[in-house]
CHARMM-style PDB file with segment names, atoms N, HN, CA, C and O in Angstrom:
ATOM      1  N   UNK     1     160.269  75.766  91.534  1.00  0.00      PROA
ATOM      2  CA  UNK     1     160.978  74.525  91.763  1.00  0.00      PROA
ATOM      3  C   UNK     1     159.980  73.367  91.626  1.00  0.00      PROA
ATOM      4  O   UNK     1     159.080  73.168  92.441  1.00  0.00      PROA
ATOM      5  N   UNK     2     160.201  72.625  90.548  1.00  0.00      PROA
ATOM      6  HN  UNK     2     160.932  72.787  89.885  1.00  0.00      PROA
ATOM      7  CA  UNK     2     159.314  71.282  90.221  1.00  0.00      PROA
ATOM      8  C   UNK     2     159.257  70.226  91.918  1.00  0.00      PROA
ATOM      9  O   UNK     2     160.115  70.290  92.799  1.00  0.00      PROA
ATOM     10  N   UNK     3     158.258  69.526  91.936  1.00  0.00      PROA
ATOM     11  HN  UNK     3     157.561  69.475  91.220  1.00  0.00      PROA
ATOM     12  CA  UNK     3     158.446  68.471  93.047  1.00  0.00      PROA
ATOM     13  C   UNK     3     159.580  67.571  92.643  1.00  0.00      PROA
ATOM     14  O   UNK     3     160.005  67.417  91.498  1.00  0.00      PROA
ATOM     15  N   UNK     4     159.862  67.194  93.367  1.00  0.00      PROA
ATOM     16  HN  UNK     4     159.517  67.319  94.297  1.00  0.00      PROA
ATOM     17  CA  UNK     4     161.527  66.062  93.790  1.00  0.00      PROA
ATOM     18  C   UNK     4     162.515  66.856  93.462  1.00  0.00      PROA
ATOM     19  O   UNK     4     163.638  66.351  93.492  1.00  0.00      PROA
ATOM     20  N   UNK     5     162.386  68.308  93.057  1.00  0.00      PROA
ATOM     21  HN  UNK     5     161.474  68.718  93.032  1.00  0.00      PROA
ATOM     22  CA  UNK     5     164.170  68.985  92.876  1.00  0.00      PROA
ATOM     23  C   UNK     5     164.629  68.780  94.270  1.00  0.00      PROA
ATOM     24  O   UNK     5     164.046  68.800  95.354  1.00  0.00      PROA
ATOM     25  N   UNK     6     165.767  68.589  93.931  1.00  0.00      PROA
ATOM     26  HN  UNK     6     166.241  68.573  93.050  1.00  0.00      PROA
ATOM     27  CA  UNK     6     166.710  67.985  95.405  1.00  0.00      PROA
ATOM     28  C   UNK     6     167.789  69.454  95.941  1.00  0.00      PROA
ATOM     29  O   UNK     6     168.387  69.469  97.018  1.00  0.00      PROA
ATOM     30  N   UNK     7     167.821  70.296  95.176  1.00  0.00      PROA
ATOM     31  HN  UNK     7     167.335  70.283  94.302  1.00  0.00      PROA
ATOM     32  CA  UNK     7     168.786  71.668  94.784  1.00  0.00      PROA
ATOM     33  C   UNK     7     168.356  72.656  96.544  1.00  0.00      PROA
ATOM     34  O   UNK     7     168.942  73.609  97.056  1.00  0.00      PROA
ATOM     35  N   UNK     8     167.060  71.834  97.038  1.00  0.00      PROA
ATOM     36  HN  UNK     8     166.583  71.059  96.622  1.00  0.00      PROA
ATOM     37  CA  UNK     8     167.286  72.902  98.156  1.00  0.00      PROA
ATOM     38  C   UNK     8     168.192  72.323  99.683  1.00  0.00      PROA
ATOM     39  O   UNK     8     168.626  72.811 100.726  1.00  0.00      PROA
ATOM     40  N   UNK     9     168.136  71.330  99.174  1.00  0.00      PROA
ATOM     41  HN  UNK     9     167.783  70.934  98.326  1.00  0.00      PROA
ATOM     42  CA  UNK     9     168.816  70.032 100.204  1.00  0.00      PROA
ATOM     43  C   UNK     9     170.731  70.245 100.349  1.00  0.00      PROA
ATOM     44  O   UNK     9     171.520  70.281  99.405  1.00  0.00      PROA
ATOM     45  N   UNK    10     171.068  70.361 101.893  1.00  0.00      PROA
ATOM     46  HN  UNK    10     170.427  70.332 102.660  1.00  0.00      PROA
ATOM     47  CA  UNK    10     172.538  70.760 101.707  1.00  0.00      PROA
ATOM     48  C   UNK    10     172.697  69.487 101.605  1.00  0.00      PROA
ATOM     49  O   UNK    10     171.839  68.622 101.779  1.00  0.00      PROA
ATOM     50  N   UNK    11     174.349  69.289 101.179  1.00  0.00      PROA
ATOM     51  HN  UNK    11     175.046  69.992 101.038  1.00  0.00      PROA
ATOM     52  CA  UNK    11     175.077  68.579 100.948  1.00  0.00      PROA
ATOM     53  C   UNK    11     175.287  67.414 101.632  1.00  0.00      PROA
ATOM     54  O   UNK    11     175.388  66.327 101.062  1.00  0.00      PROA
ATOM     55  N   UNK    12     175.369  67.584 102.964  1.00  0.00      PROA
ATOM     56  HN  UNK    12     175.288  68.467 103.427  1.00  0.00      PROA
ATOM     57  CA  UNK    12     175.320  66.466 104.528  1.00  0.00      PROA
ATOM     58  C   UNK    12     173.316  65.493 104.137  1.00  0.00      PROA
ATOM     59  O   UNK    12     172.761  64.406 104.301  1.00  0.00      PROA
ATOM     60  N   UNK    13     173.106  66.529 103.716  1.00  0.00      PROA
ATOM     61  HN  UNK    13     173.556  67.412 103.582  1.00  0.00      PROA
ATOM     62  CA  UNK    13     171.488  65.866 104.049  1.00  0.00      PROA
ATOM     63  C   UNK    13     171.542  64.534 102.396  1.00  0.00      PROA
ATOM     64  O   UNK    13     171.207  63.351 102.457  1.00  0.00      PROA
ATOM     65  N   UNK    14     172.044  65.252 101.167  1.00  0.00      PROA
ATOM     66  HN  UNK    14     172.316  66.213 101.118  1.00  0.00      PROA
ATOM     67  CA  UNK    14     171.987  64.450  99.882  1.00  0.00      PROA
ATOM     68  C   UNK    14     173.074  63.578 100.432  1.00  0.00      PROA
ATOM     69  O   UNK    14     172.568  62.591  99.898  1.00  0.00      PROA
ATOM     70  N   UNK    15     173.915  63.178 100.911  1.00  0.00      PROA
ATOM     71  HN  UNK    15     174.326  63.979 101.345  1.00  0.00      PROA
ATOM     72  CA  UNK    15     175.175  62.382 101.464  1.00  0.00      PROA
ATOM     73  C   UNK    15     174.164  61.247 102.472  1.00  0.00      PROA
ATOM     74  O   UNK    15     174.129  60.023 102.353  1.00  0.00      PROA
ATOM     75  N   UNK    16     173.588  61.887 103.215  1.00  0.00      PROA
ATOM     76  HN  UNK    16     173.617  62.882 103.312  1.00  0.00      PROA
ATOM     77  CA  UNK    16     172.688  61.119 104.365  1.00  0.00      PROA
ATOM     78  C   UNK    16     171.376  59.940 103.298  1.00  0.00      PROA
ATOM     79  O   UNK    16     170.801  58.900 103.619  1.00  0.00      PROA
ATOM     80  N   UNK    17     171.354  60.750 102.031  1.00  0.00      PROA
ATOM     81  HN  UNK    17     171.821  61.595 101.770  1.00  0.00      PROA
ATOM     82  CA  UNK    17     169.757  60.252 101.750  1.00  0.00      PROA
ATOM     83  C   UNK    17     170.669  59.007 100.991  1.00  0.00      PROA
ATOM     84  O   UNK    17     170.175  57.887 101.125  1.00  0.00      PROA
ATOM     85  N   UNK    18     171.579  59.062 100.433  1.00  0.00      PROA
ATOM     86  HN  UNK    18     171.981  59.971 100.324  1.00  0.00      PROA
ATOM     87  CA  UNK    18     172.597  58.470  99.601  1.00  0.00      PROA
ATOM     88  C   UNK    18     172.915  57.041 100.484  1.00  0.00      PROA
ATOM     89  O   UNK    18     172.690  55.914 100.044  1.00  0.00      PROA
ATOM     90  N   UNK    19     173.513  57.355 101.885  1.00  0.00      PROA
ATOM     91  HN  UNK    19     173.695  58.271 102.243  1.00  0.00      PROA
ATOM     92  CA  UNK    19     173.410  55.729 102.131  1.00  0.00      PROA
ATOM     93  C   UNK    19     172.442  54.967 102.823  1.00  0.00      PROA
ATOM     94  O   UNK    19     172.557  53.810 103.229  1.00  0.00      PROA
ATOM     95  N   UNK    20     171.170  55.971 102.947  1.00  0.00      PROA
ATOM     96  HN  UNK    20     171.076  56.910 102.617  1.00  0.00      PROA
ATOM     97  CA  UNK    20     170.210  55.487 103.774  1.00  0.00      PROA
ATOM     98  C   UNK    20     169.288  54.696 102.611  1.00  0.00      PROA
ATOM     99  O   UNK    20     168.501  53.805 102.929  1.00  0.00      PROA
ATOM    100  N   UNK    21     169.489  55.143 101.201  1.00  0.00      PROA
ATOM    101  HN  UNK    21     170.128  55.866 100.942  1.00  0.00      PROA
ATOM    102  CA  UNK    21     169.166  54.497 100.182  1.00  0.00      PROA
ATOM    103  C   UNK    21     169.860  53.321  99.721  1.00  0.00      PROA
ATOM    104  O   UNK    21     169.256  52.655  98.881  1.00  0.00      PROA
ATOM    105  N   UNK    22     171.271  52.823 100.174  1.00  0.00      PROA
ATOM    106  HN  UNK    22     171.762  53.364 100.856  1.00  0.00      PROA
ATOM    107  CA  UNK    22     172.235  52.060  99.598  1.00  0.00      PROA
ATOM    108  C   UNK    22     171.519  51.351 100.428  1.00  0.00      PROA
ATOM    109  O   UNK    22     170.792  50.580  99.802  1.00  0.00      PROA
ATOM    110  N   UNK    23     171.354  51.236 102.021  1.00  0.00      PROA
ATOM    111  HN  UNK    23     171.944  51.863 102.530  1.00  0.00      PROA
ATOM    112  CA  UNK    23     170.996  50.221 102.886  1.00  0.00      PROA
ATOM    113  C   UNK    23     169.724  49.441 102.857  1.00  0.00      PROA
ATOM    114  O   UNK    23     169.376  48.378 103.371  1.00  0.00      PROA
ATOM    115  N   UNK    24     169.045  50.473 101.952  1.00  0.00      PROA
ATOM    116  HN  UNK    24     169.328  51.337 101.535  1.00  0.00      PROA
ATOM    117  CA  UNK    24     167.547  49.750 101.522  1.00  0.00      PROA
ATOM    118  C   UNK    24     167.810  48.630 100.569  1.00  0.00      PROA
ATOM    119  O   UNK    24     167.416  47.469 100.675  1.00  0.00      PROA
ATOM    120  N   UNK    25     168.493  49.127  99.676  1.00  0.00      PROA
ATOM    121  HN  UNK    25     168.813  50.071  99.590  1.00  0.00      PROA
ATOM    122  CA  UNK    25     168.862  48.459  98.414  1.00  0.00      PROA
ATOM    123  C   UNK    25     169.106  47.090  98.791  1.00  0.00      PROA
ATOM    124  O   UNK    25     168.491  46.082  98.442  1.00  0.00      PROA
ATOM    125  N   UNK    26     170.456  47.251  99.834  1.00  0.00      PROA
ATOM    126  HN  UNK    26     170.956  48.070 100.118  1.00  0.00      PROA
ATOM    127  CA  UNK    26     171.171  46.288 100.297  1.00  0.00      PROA
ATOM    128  C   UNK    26     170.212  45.093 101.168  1.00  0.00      PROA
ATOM    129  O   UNK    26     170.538  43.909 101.255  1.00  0.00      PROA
ATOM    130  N   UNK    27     169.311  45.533 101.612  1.00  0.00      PROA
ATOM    131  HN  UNK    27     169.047  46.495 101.541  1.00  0.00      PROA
ATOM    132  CA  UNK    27     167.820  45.195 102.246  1.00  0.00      PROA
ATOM    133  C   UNK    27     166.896  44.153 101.226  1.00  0.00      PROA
ATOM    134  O   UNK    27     166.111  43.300 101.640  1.00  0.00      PROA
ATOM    135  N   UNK    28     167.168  44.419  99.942  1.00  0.00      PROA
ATOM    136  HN  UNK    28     167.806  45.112  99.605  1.00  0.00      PROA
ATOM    137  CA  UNK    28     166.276  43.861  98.867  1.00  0.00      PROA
ATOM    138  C   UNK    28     164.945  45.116  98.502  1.00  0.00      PROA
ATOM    139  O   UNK    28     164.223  44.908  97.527  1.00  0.00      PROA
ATOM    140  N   UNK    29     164.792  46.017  99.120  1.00  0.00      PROA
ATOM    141  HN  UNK    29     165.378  46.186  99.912  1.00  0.00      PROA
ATOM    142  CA  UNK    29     164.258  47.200  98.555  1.00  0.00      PROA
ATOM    143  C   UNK    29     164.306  47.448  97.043  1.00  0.00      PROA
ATOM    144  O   UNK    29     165.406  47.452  96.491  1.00  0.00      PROA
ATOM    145  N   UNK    30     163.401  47.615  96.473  1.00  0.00      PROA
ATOM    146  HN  UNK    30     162.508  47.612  96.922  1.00  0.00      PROA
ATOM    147  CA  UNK    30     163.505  48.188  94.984  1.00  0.00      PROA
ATOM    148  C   UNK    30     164.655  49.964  95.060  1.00  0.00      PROA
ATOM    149  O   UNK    30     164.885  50.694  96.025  1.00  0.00      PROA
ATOM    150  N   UNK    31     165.155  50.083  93.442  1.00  0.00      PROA
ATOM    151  HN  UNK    31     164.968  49.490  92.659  1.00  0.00      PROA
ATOM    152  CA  UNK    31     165.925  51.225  93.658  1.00  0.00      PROA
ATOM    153  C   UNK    31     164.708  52.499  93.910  1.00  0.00      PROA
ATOM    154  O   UNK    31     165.056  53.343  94.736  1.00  0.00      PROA
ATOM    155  N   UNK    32     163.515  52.674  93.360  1.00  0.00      PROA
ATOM    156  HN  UNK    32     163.232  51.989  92.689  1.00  0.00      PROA
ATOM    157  CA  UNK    32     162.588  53.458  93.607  1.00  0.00      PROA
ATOM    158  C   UNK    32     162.242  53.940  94.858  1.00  0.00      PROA
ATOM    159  O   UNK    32     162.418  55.088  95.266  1.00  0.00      PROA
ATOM    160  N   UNK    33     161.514  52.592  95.712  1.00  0.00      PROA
ATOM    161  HN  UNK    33     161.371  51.660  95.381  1.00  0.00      PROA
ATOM    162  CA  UNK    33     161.108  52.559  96.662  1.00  0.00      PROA
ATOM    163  C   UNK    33     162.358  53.277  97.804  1.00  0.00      PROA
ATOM    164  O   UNK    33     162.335  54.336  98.432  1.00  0.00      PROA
ATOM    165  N   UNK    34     163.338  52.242  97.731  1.00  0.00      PROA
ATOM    166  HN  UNK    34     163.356  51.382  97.220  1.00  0.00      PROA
ATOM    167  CA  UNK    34     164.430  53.013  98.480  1.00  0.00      PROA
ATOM    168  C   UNK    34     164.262  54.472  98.585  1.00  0.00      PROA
ATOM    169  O   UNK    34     163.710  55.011  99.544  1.00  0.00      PROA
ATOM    170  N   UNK    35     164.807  55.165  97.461  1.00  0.00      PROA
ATOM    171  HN  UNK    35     165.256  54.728  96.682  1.00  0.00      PROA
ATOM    172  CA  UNK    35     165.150  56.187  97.139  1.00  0.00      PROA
ATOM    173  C   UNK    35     163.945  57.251  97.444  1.00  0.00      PROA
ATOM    174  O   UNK    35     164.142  58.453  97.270  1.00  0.00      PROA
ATOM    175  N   UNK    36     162.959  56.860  97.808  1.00  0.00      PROA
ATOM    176  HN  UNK    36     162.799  55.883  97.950  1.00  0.00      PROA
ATOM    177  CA  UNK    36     161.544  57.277  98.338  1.00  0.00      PROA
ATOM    178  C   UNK    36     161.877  57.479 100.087  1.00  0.00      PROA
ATOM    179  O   UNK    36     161.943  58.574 100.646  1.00  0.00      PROA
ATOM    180  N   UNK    37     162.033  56.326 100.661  1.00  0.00      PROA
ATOM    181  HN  UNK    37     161.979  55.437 100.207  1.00  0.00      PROA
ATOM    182  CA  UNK    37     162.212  55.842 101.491  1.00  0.00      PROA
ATOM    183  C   UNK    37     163.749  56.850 102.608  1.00  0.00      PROA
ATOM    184  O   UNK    37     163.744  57.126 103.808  1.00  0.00      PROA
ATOM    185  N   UNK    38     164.293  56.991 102.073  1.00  0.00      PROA
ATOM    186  HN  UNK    38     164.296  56.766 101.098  1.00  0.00      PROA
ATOM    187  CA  UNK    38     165.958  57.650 101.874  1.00  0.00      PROA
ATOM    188  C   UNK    38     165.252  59.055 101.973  1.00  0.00      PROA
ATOM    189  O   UNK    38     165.439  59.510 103.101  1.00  0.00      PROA
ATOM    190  N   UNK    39     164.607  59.786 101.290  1.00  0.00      PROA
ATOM    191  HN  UNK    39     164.455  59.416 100.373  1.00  0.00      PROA
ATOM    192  CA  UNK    39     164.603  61.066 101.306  1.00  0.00      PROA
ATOM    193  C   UNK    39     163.393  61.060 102.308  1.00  0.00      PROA
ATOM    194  O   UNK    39     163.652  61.910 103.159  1.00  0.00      PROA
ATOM    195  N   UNK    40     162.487  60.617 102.508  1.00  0.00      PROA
ATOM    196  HN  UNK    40     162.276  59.927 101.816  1.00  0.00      PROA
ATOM    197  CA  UNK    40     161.156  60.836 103.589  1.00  0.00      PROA
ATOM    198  C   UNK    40     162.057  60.705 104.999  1.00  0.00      PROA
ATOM    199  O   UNK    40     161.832  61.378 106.004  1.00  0.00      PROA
ATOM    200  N   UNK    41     163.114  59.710 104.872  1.00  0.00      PROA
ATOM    201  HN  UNK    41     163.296  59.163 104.055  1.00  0.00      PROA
ATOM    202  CA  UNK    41     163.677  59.430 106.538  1.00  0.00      PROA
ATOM    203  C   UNK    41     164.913  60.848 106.240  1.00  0.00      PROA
ATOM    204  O   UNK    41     165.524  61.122 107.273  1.00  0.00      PROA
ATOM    205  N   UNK    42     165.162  61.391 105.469  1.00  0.00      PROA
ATOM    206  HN  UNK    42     164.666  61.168 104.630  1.00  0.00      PROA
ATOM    207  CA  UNK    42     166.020  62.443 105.668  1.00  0.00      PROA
ATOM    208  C   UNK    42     165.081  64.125 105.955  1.00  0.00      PROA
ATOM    209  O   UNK    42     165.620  65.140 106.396  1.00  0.00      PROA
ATOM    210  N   UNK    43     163.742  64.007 105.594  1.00  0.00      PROA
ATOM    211  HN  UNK    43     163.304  63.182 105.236  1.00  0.00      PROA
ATOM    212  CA  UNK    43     162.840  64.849 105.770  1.00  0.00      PROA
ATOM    213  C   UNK    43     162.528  64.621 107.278  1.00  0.00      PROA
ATOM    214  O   UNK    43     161.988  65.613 107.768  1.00  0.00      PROA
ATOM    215  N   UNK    44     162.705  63.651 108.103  1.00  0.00      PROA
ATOM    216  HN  UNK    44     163.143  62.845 107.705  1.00  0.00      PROA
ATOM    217  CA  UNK    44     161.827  63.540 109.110  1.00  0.00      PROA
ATOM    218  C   UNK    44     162.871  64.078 110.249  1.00  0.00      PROA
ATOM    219  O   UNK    44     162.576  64.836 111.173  1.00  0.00      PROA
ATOM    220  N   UNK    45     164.502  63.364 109.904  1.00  0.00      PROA
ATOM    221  HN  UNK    45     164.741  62.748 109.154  1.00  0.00      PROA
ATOM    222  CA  UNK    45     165.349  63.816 110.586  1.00  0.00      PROA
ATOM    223  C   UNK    45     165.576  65.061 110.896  1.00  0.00      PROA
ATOM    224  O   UNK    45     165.685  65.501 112.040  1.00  0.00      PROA
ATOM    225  N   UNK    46     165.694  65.975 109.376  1.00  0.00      PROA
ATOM    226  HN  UNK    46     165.606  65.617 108.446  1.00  0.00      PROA
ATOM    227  CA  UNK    46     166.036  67.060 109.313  1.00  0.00      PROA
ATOM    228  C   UNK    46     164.968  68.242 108.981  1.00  0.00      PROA
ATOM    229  O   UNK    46     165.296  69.363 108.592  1.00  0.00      PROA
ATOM    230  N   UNK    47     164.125  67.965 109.120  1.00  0.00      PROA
ATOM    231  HN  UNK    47     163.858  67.054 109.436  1.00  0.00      PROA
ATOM    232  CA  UNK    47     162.769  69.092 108.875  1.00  0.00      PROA
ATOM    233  C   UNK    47     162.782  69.522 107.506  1.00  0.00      PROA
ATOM    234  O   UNK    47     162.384  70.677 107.347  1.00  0.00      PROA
ATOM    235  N   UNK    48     163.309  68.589 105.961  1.00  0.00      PROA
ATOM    236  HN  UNK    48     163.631  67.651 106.090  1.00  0.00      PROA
ATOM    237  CA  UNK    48     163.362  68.942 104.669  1.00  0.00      PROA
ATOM    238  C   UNK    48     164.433  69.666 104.872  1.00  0.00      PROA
ATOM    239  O   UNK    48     165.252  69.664 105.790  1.00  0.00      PROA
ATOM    240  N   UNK    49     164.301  70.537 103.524  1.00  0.00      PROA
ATOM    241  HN  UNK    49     163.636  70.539 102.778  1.00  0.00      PROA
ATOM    242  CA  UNK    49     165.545  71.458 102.886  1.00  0.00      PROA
ATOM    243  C   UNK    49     165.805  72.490 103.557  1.00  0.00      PROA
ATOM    244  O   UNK    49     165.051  72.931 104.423  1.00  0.00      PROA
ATOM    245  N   UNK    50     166.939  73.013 103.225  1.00  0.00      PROA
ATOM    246  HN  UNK    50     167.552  72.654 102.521  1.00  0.00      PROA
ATOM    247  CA  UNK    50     167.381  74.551 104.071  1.00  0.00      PROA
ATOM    248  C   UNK    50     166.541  75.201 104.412  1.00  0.00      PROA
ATOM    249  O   UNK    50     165.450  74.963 103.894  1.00  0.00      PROA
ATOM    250  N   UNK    51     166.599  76.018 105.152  1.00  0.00      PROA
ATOM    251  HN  UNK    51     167.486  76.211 105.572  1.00  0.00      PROA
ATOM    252  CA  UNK    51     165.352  76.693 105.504  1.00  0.00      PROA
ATOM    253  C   UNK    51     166.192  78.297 105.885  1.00  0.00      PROA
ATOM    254  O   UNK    51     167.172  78.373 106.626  1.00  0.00      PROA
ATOM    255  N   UNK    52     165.562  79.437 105.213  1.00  0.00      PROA
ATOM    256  HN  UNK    52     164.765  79.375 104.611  1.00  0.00      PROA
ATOM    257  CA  UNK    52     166.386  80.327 105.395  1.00  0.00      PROA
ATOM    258  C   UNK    52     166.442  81.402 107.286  1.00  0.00      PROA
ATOM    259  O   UNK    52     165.768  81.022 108.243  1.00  0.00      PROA
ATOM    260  N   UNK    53     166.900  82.022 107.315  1.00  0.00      PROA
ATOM    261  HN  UNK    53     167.447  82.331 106.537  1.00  0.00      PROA
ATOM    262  CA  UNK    53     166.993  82.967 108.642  1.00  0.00      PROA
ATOM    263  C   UNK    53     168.024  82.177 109.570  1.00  0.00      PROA
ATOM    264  O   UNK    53     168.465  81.043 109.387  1.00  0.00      PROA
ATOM    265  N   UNK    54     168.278  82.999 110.539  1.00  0.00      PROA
ATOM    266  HN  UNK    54     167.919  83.921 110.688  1.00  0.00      PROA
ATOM    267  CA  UNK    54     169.005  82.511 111.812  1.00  0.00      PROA
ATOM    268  C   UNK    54     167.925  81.844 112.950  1.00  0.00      PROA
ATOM    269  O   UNK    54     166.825  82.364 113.138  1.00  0.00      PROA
ATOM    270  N   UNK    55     168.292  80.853 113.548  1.00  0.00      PROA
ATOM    271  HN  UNK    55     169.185  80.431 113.395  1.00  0.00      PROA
ATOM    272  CA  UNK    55     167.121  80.730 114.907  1.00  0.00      PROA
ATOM    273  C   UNK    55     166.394  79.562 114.324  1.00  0.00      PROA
ATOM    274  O   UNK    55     166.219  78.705 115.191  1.00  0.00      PROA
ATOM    275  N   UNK    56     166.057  79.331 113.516  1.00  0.00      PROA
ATOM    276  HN  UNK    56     166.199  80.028 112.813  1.00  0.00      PROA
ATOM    277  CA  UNK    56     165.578  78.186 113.044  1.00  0.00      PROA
ATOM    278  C   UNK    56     165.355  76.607 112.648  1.00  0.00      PROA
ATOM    279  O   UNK    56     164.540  75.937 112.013  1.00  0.00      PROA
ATOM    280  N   UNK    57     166.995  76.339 113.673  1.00  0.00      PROA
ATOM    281  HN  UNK    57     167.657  76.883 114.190  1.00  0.00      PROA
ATOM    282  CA  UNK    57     167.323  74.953 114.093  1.00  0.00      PROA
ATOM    283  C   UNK    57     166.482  74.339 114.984  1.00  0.00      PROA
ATOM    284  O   UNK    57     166.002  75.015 115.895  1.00  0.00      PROA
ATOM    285  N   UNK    58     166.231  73.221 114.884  1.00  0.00      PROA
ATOM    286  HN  UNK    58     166.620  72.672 114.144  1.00  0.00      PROA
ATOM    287  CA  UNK    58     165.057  72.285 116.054  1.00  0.00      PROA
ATOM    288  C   UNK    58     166.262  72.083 117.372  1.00  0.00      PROA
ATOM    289  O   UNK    58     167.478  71.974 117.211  1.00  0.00      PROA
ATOM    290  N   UNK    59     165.760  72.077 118.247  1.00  0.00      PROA
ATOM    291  HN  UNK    59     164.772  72.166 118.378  1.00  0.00      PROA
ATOM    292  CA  UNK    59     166.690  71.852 119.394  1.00  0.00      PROA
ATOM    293  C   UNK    59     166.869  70.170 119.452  1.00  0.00      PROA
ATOM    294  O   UNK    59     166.053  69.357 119.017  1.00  0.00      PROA
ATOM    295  N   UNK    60     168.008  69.906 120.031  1.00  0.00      PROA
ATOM    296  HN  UNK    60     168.671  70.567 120.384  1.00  0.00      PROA
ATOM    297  CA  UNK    60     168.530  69.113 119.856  1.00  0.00      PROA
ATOM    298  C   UNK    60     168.086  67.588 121.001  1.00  0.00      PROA
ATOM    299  O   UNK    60     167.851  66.380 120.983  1.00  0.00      PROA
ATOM    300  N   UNK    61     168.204  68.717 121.840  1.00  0.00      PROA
ATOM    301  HN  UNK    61     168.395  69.698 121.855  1.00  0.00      PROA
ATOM    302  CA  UNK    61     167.928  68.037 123.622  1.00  0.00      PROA
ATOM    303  C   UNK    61     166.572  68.588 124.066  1.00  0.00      PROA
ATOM    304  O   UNK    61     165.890  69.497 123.593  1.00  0.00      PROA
ATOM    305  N   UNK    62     166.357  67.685 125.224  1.00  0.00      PROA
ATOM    306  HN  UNK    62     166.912  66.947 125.608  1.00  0.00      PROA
ATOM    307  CA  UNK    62     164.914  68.038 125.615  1.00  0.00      PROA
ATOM    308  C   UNK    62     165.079  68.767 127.401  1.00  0.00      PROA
ATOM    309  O   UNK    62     165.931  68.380 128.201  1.00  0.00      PROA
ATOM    310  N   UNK    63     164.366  69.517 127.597  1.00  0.00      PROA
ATOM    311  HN  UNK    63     163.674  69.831 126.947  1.00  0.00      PROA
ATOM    312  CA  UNK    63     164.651  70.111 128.615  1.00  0.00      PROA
ATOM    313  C   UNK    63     164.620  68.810 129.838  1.00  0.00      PROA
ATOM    314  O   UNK    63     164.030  67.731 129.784  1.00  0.00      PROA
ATOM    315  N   UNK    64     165.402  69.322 130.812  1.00  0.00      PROA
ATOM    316  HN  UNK    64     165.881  70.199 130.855  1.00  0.00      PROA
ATOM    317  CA  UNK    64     165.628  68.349 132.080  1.00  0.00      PROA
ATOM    318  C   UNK    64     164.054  68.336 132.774  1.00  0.00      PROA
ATOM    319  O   UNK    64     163.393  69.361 132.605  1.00  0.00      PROA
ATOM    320  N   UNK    65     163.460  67.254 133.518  1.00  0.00      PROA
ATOM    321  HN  UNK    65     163.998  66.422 133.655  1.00  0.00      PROA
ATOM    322  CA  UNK    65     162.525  67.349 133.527  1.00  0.00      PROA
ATOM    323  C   UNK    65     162.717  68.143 135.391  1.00  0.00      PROA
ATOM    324  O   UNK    65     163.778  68.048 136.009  1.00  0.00      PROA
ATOM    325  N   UNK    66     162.089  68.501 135.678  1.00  0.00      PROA
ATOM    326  HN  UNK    66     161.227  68.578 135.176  1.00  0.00      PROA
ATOM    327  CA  UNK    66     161.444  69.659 136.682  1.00  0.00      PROA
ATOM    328  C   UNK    66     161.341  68.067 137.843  1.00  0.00      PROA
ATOM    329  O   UNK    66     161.176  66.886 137.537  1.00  0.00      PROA
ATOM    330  N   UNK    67     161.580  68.943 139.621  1.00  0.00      PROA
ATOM    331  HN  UNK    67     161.714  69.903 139.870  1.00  0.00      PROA
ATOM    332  CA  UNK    67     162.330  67.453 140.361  1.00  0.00      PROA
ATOM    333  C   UNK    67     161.015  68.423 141.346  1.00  0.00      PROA
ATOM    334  OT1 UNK    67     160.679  68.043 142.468  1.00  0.00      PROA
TER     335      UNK     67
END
């Protein structure tokens, strides 16, 4: 897989990078930069592309803190 193939990325995540790139745009962002910008903040959210096995979701919540 060449660098920038997007093919490992589900569907919700290319949808996510899509208007997080429109809003750059809309920002005065170049289409490049955006579109740079759009996929690094969809990498950070989502830990990159699919990732295979069960168990391998980041938790969501943080444990209650201890009283």
């Amino acid at each position: 897989m060449p660098r920038g193939d997007k093919s490992a990325y589900t569907d919700k995540q290319k949808r996510e990078a899509g208007h997080i790139e429109e809003s750059y745009e809309k920002r005065g962002v170049g289409k490049k930069e955006a579109e740079s910008r759009a996929w690094a903040t969809v990498n950070k959210e989502s830990g990159g592309g699919k990732k295979s096995g069960s168990g391998r979701g980041k938790a969501t919540s943080k444990a209650k803190a201890s009283r």
